[in-house]
C-alpha positions as CSV (number, residue, x, y, z in Angstrom):
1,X,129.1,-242.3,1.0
2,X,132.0,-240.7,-0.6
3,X,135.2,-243.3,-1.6
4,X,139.0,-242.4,-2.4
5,X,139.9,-242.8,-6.0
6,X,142.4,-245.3,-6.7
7,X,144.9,-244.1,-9.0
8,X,145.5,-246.6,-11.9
9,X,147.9,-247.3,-14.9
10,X,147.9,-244.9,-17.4
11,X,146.5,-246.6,-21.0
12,X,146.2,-245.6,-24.0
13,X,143.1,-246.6,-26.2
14,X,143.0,-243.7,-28.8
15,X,146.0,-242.6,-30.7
16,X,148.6,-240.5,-27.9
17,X,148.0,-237.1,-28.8
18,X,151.2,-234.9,-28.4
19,X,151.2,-231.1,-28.8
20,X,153.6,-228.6,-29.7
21,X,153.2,-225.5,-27.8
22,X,155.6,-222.3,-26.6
23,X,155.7,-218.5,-27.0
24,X,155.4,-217.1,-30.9
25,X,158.4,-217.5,-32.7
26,X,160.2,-220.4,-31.2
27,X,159.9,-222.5,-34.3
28,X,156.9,-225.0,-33.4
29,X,155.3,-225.0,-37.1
30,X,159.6,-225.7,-38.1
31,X,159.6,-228.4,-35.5
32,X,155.8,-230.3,-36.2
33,X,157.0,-230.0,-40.0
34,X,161.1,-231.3,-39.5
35,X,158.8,-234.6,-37.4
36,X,156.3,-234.7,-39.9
37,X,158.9,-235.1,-42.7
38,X,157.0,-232.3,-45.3
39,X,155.6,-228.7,-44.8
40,X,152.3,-229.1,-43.2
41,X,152.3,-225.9,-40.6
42,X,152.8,-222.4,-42.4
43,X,156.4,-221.1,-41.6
44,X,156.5,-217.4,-41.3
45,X,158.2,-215.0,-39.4
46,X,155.6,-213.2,-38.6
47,X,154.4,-213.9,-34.9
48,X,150.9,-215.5,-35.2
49,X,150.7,-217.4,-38.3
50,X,149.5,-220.5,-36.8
51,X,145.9,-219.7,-35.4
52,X,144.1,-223.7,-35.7
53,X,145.4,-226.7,-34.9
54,X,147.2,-228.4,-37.2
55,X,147.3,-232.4,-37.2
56,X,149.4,-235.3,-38.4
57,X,149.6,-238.6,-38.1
58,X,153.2,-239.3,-37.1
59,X,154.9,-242.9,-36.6
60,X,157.1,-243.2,-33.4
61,X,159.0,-246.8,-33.6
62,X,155.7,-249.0,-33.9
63,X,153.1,-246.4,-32.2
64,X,151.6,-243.7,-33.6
65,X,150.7,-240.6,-32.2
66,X,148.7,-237.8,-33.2
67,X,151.0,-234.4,-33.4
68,X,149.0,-231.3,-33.0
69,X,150.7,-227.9,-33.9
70,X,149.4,-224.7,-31.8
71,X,149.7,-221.3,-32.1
72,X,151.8,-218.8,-30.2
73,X,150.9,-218.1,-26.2
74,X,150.4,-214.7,-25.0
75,X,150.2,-213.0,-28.6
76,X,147.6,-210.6,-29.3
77,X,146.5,-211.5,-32.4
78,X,146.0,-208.6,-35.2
79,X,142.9,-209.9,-36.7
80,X,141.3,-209.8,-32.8
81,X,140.9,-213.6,-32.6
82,X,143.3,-213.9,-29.9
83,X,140.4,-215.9,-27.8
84,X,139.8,-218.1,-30.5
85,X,143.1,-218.9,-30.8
86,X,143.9,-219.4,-26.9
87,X,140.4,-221.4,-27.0
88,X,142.7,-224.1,-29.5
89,X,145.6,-223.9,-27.4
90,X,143.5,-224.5,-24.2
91,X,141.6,-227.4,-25.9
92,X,145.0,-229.3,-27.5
93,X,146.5,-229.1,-23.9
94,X,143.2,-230.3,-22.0
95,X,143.3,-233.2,-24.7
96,X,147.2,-234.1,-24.7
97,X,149.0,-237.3,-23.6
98,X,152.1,-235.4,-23.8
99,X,153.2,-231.9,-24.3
100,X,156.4,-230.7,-26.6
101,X,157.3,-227.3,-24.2
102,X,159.5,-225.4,-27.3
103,X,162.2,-222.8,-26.7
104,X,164.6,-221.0,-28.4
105,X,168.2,-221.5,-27.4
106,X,169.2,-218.7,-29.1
107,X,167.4,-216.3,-27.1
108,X,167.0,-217.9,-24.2
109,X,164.7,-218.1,-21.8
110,X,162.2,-215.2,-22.1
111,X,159.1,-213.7,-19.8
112,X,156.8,-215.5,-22.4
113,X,158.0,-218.7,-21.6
114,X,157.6,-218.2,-17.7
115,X,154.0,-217.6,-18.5
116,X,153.8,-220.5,-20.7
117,X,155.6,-222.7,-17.9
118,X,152.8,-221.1,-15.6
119,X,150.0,-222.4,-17.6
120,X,151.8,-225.9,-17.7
121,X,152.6,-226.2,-14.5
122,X,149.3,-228.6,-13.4
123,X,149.3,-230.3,-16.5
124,X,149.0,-234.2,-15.8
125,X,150.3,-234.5,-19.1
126,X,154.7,-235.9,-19.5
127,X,156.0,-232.3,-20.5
128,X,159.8,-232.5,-22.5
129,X,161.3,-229.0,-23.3
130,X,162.6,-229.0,-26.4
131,X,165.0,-226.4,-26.9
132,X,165.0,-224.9,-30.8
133,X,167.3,-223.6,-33.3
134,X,170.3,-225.4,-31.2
135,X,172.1,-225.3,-34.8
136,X,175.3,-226.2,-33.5
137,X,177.0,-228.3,-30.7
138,X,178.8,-225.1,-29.7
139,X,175.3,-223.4,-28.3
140,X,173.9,-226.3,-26.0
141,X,174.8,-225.1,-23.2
142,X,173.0,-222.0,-24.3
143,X,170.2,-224.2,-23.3
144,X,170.8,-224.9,-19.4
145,X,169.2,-222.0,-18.8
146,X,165.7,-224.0,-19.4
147,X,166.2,-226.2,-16.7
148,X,164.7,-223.9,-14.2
149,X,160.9,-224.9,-15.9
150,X,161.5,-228.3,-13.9
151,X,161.4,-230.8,-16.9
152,X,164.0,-232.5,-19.4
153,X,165.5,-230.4,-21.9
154,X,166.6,-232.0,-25.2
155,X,168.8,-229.6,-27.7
156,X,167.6,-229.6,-31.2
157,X,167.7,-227.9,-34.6
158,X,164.8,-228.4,-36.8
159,X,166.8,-226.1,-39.3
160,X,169.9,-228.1,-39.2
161,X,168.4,-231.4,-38.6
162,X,169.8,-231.8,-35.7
163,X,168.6,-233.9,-32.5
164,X,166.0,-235.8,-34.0
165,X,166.5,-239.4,-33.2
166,X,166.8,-238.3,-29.2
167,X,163.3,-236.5,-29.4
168,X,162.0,-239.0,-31.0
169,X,163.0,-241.6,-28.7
170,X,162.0,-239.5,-25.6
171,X,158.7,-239.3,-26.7
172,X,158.4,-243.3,-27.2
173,X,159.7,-243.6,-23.5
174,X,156.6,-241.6,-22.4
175,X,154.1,-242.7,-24.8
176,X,151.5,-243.7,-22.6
177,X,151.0,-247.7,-22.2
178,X,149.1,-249.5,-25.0
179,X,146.2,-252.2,-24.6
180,X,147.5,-254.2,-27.5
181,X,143.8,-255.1,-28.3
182,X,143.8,-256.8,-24.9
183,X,141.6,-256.1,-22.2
184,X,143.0,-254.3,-19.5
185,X,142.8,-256.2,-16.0
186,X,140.3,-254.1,-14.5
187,X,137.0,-252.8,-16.6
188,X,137.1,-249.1,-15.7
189,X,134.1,-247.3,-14.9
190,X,131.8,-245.8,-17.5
191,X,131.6,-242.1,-17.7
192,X,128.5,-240.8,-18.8
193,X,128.4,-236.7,-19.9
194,X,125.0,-235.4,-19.9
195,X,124.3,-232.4,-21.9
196,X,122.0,-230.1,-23.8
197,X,121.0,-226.6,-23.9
198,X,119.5,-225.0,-21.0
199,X,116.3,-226.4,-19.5
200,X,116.2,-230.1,-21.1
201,X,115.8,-232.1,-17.6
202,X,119.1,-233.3,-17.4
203,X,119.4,-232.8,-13.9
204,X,116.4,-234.1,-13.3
205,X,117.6,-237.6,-15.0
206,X,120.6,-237.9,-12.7
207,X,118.6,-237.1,-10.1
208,X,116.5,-240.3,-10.9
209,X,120.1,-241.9,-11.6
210,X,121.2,-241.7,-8.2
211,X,118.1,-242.3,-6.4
212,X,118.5,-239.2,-5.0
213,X,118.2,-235.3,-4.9
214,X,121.8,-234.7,-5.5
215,X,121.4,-231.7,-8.0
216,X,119.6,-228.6,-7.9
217,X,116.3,-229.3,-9.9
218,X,114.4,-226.0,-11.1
219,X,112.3,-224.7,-13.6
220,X,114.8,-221.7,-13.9
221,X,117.3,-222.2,-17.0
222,X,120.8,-222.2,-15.7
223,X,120.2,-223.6,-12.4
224,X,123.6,-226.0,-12.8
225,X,126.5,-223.7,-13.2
226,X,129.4,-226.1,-12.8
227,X,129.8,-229.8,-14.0
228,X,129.1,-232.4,-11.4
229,X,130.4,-235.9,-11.0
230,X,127.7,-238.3,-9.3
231,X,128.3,-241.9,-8.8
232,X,125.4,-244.7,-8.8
233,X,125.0,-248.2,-9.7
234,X,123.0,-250.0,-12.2
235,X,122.7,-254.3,-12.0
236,X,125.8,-254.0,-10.0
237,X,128.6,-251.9,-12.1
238,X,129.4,-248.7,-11.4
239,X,129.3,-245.3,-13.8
240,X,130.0,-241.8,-13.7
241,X,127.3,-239.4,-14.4
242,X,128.7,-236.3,-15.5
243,X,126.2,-233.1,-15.2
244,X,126.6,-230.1,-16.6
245,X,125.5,-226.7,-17.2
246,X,123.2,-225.7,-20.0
247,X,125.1,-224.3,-23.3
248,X,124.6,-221.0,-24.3
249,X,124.6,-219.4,-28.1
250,X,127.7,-217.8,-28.3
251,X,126.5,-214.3,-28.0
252,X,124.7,-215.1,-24.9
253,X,128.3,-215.6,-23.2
254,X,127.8,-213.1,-21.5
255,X,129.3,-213.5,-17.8
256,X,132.1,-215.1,-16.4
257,X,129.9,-218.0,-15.1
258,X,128.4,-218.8,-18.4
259,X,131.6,-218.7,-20.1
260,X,133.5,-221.1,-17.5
261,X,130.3,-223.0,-17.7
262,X,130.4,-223.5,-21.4
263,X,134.0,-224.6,-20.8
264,X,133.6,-227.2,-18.4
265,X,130.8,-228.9,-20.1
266,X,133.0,-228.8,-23.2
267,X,136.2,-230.5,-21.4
268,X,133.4,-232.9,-19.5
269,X,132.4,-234.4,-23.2
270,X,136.3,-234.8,-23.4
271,X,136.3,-236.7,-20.3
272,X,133.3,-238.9,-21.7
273,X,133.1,-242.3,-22.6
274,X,129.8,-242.0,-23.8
275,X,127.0,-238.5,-24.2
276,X,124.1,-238.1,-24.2
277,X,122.8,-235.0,-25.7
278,X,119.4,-234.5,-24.4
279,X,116.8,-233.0,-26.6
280,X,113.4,-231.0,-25.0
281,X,110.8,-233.0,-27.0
282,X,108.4,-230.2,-26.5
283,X,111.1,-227.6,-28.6
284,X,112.6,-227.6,-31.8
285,X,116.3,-228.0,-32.7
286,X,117.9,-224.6,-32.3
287,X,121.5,-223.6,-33.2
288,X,122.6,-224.6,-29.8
289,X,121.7,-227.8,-30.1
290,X,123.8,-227.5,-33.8
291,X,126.6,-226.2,-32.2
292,X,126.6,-229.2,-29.3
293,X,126.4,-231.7,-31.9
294,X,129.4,-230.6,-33.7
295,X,131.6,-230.4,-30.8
296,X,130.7,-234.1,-29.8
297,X,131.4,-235.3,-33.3
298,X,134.8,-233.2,-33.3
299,X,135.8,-235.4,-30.3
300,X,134.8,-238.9,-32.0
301,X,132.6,-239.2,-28.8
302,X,130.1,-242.0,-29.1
303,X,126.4,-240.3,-28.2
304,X,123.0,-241.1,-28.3
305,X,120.4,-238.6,-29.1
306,X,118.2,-238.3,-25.9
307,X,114.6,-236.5,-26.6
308,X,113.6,-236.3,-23.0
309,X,110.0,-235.2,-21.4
310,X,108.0,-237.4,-24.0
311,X,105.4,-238.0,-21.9
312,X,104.1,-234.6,-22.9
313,X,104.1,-235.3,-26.6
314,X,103.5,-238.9,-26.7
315,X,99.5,-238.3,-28.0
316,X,100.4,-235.7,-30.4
317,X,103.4,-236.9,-32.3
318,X,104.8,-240.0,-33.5
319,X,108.2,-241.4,-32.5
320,X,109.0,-241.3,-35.9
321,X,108.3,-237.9,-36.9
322,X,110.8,-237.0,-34.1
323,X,113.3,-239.4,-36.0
324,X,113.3,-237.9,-38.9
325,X,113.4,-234.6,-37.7
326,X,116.0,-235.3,-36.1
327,X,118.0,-237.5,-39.0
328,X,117.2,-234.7,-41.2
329,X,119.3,-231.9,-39.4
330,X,122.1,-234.2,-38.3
331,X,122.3,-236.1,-41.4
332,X,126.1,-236.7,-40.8
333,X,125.4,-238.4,-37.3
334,X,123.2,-240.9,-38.8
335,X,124.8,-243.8,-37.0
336,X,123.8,-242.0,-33.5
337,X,120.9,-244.1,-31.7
338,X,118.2,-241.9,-30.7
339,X,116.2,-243.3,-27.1
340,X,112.9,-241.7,-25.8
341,X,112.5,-241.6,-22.3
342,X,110.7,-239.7,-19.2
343,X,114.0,-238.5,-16.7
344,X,111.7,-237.4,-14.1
345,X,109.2,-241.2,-14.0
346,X,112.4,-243.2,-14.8
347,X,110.8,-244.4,-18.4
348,X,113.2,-245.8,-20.4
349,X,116.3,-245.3,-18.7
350,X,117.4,-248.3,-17.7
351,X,117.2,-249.1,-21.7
352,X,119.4,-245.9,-22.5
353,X,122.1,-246.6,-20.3
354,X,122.2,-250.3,-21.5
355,X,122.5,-248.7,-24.8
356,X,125.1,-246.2,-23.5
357,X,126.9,-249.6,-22.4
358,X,126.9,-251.1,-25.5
359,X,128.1,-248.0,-27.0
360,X,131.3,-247.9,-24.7
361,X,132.0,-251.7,-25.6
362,X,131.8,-250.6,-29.3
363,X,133.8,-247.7,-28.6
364,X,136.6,-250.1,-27.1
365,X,136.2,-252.9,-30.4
366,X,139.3,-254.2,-32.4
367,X,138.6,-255.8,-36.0
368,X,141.4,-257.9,-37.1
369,X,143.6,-257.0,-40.0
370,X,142.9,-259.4,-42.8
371,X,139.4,-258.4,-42.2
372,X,139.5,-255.5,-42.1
373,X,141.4,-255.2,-46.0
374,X,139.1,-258.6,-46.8
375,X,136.5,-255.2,-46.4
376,X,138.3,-252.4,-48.5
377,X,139.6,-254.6,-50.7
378,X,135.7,-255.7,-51.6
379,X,134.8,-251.9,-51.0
380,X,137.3,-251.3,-54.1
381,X,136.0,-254.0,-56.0
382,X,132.7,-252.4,-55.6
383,X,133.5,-248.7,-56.0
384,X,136.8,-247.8,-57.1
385,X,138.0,-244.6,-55.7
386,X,137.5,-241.5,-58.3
387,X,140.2,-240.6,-60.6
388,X,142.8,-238.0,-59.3
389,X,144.0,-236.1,-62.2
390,X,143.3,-239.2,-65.1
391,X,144.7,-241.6,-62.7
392,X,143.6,-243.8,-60.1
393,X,144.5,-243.4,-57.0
394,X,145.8,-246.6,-55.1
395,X,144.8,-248.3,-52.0
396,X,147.6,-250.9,-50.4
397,X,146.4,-251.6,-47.3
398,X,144.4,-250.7,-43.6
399,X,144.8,-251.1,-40.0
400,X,143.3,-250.4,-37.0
401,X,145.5,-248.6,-34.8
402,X,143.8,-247.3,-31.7
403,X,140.7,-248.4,-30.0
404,X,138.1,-244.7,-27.7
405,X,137.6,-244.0,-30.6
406,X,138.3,-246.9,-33.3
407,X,141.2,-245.6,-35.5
408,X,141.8,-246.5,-39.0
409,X,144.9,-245.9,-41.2
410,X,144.8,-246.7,-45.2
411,X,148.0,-246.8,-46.7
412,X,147.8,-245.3,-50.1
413,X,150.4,-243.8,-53.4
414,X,148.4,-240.3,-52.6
415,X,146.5,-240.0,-50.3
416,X,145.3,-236.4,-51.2
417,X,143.2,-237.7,-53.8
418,X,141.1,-239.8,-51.8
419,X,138.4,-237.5,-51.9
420,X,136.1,-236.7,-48.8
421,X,133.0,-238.5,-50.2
422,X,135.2,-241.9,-51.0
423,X,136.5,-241.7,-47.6
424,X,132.6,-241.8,-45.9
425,X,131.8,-244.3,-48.6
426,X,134.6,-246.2,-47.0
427,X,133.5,-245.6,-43.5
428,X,129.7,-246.7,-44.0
429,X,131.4,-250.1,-45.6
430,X,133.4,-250.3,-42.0
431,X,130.0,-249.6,-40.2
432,X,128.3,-252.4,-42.1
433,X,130.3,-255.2,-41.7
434,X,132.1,-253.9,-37.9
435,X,131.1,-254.3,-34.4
436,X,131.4,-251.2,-34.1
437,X,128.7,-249.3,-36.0
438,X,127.0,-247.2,-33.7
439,X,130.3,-244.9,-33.3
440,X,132.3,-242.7,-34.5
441,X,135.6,-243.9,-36.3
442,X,138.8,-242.0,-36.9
443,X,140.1,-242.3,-40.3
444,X,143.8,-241.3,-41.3
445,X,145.3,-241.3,-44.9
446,X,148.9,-242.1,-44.8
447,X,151.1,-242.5,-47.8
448,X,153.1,-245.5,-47.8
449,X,156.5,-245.4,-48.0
450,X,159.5,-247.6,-49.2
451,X,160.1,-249.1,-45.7
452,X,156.0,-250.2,-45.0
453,X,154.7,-253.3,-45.3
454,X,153.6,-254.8,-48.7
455,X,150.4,-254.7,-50.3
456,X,148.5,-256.6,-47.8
457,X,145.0,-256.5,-49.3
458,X,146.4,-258.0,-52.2
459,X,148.7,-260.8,-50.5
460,X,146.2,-261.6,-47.7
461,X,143.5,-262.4,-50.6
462,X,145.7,-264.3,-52.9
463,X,146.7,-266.6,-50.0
464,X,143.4,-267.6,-49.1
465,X,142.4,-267.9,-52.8
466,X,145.4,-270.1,-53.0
């Protein structure tokens, strides 16, 4: 029986993610850099400078929020990676909890922006337009022109400095709502994304799910061409299983199906709480399966690594053997659970999706703050981080800051020379001592500046030595 969704408050676990988009040459790299406070985003005149996404961590009264920088809509790029650029743009929309419209004041409103109002016009996301290179009170009304899109327009300058505090403010009015740590009233159902090159039995496994035949199930790879919600129950609490289509190598894109295919089951793994990449245990790893792997760590997604149809290989190889084959390719994802089951008997999966469960609880864990530094200051005491140019570089303090995935931010006099290997050293002393070890965790370097807290690893130890 199909049931109404109830609409509920919007809450933000992770860190709000706010991108910067518009037409080339608005001045969105001028913008993310003017909020940032340094030069992050190349500044060029040139249209199409900015091809990735650029990050930053960015502090908004007490939140934090996660700006991304994108490159120009509608530009056809000269190196001919226009799709892989529209590809970023498409992803830090799909993934936004607000969106930065940007526009030039100077020239007005332009065909490109109607095209880029187009695209945003069934975005769920809060949406300001923020009207660029306003450089002097005497051209705001230069701006009223921008109205027509249908949301608020705020006049600024990132060249003069003008405007600023009102952005800024108007993005903490829309920040979503924060948990605080706490609970929220009602536990929201799981979402499970099932996925896997072509042909692994992962409709078959929702099919045993649901109790039911509710997908096509075939021997033909590429039966499932779109991604499928389907509801079911397990000891009385409700998920989400999320099928989708096989993924393809790249070059095998070859149709419009298998490319809108490949994008859904991308943006379902966005709309996870937990995946579960499922694994043929009569094939080898193939690039595919590479490829899928990388994408789910790129979204901090917590997964477990599913190596289905083991009932054909259980008298010829060892569980083991399969567990370090498969630790040996992914030897970055070696705090992902691995679970052998049967989909089409039922073998096993009520223990994967208990595991899934305890996955998503993970996912949603807050560690206090004096234990957190109680942990790095130890992990320092341990292994100091590697000298930066003859000097030491300095850790004050951490915090968790965000929970889907659990979000970290040390506080350090330079954080460019906290290398990449201290910084995993770091993270497998989080995932020893943390209830969250089974998951991925988000880890920001953040200077500290003059108005932060003091060093709080230092006073938080000294107090309980005292």
């Amino acid at each position: 029986m199909m049931t109404a969704e109830r609409s509920e408050p919007e809450i933000s676990m992770g860190v709000p993610r706010i991108a910067i988009v518009g037409r080339p040459n608005v001045g969105k790299s001028s913008l993310f850099n003017w909020l940032a406070g340094r030069r992050l985003a190349v500044v060029d005149a040139v249209a199409g400078v900015t091809r990735d996404r650029v990050t930053h961590l960015l502090a908004v009264n007490d939140r934090y929020v996660e700006l991304i920088d994108t490159g120009g809509m509608g530009i056809q790029d000269t190196d001919n990676l226009t799709e892989e650029i529209e590809q970023q743009i498409s992803l830090a929309i799909d993934s936004a909890d607000m969106i930065l419209f940007v526009v030039d004041t100077r020239s007005g409103p332009a065909p490109l922006d109607d095209e880029v109002a187009k695209r945003l016009r069934y975005v769920g996301a809060p949406i300001l337009c923020v009207a660029n290179k306003t450089d002097a009170a005497g051209l705001e009304p230069e701006a009223s022109g921008f109205y027509r899109f249908g949301h608020k327009v705020l006049t600024v300058s990132a060249k003069e400095n003008r405007g600023k505090h009102d952005l800024l403010e108007a993005i903490y009015e829309r920040l979503p709502a924060e948990t605080n740590g706490q609970p929220i009233p009602q536990e929201p159902t799981m979402k499970v994304a099932i996925v896997g090159r072509r042909n692994t039995g992962k409709s078959t496994f929702v099919n045993t799910l649901a109790e039911a035949e509710r997908m096509i199930v075939s021997e033909i790879p590429g039966t499932t061409r779109d991604s499928v919600d389907v509801r079911f129950e397990l000891d009385g609490k409700a998920f989400v299983a999320i099928d989708t289509p096989g993924f393809r190598r790249r070059k095998s894109v070859t149709t419009d199906i298998d490319f809108y295919g490949t994008h859904r089951a991308q943006r379902s793994i966005r709309r996870a709480d937990v995946v579960l990449l499922f694994f043929d245990a009569s094939q080898r790893i193939s690039k595919v399966d590479k490829q899928l792997c990388d994408y789910i760590a790129q979204q901090y997604k917590p997964c477990i690594f599913v190596v289905n149809k083991w009932d054909l290989m259980a008298e010829t190889m060892s569980m083991n053997k399969w567990v370090r084959y498969l630790r040996g390719i992914f030897r970055n994802m070696g705090y992902v659970p691995i679970a052998f089951i049967t989909g089409q008997t039922g073998k096993n999966v009520k223990a994967l999706l208990n595991h899934a469960q305890m996955l998503y609880k993970q996912s949603r864990a807050r560690v206090a703050t004096s234990a957190l530094n109680k942990m790095v200051r130890a992990a320092i005491e341990h292994t100091p981080p590697p000298l930066y140019r003859n000097r030491r570089p300095k850790i004050y303090y951490a915090a968790q800051v965000a929970e889907q995935p659990p979000t970290i931010v040390l506080f350090a006099n330079n954080p460019q020379a906290i290398s990449a290997q201290y910084q995993r050293y770091l993270l497998s002393v989080f995932r020893d001592h943390v209830e969250f070890a089974e998951v991925p965790v988000k880890l920001y370097l953040r200077k500290r500046e003059s108005h932060d807290r003091t060093n709080l690893i230092d006073s938080k130890l000294n107090a309980n030595r005292g």
